[in-house]
C-alpha positions in Angstrom: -165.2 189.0 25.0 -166.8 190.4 27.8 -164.8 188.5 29.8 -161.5 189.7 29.2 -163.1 192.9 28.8 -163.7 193.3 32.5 -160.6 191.9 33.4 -158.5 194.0 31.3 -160.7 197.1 33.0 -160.4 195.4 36.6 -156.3 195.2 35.8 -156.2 198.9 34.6 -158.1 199.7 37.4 -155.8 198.1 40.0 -152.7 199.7 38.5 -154.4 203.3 38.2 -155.1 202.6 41.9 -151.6 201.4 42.7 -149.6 204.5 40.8 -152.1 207.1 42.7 -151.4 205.8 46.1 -147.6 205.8 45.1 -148.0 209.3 44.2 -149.6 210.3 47.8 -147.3 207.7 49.5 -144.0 208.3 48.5 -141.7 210.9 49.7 -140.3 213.4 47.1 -140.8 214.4 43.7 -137.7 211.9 41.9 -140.0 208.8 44.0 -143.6 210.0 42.3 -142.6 210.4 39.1 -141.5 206.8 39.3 -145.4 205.4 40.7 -146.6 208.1 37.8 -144.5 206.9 35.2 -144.9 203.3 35.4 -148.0 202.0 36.6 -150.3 205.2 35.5 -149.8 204.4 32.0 -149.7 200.9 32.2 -153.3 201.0 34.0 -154.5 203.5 31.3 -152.7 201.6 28.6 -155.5 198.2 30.2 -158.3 200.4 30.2 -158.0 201.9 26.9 -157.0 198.0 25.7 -160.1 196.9 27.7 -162.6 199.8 26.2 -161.6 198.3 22.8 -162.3 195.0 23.4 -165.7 195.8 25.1 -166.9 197.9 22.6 -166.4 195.8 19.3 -166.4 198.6 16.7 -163.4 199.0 14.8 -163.2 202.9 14.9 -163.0 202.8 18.8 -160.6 199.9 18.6 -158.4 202.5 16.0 -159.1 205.3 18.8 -157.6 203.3 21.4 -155.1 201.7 20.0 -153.5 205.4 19.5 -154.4 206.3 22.4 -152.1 203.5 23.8 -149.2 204.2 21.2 -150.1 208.0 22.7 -149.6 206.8 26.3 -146.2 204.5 25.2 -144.5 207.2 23.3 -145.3 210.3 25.8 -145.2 208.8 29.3 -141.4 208.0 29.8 -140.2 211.8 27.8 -142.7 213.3 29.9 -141.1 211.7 33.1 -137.7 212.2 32.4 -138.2 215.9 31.3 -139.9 216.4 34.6 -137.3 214.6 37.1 -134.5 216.8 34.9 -136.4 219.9 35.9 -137.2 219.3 39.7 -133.0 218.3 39.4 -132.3 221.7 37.7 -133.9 223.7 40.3 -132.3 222.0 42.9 -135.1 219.9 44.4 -134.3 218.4 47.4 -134.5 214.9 47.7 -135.9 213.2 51.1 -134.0 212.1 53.5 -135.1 208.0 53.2 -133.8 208.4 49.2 -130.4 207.7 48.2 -128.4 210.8 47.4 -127.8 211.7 43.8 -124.3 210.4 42.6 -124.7 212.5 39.5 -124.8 216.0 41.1 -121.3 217.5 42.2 
């Protein structure tokens, strides 16, 4: 168990890592919230999994098991409610991203 434990954490930990360089590396706002979106939960989502197995008790594995379904549920209305406002208020995109076919 402890095992998988700390490879579960080690993966979470790589993907946190991943999605907050994204967020410093990539351009503009619409590019972010695509590292945030994706690979910040899913490295959470590993940790929280990994927590659970490392800890044994069933109330913590309860715990984080919502907190996952939390994570799943939130994370993609969170991001699309986000991109729709930066595209509301007219956010420019950068100049190395494709231009929005969906904007007249």
């Amino acid at each position: 168990m402890t095992i998988l434990a700390a490879l579960l954490l080690l993966a979470g930990s790589l993907f946190s890592a991943v999605a907050a360089l994204g967020i410093l590396r990539f351009p503009d706002i619409y590019t972010r919230l695509h590292a945030a979106s994706k690979a910040g939960p899913l490295g959470a989502g590993l940790i929280l999994l990994g927590a659970a197995t490392a800890s044994g008790d069933w109330t913590i594995v309860l715990r984080c098991a919502l907190g996952l379904l939390f994570l799943i549920a939130t994370s993609p209305v969170s991001a699309h409610l986000l991109a729709r406002a930066a595209l509301k208020s007219g956010t420019p995109l950068d100049a190395r991203t494709s231009p929005n076919e969906y904007q007249s």
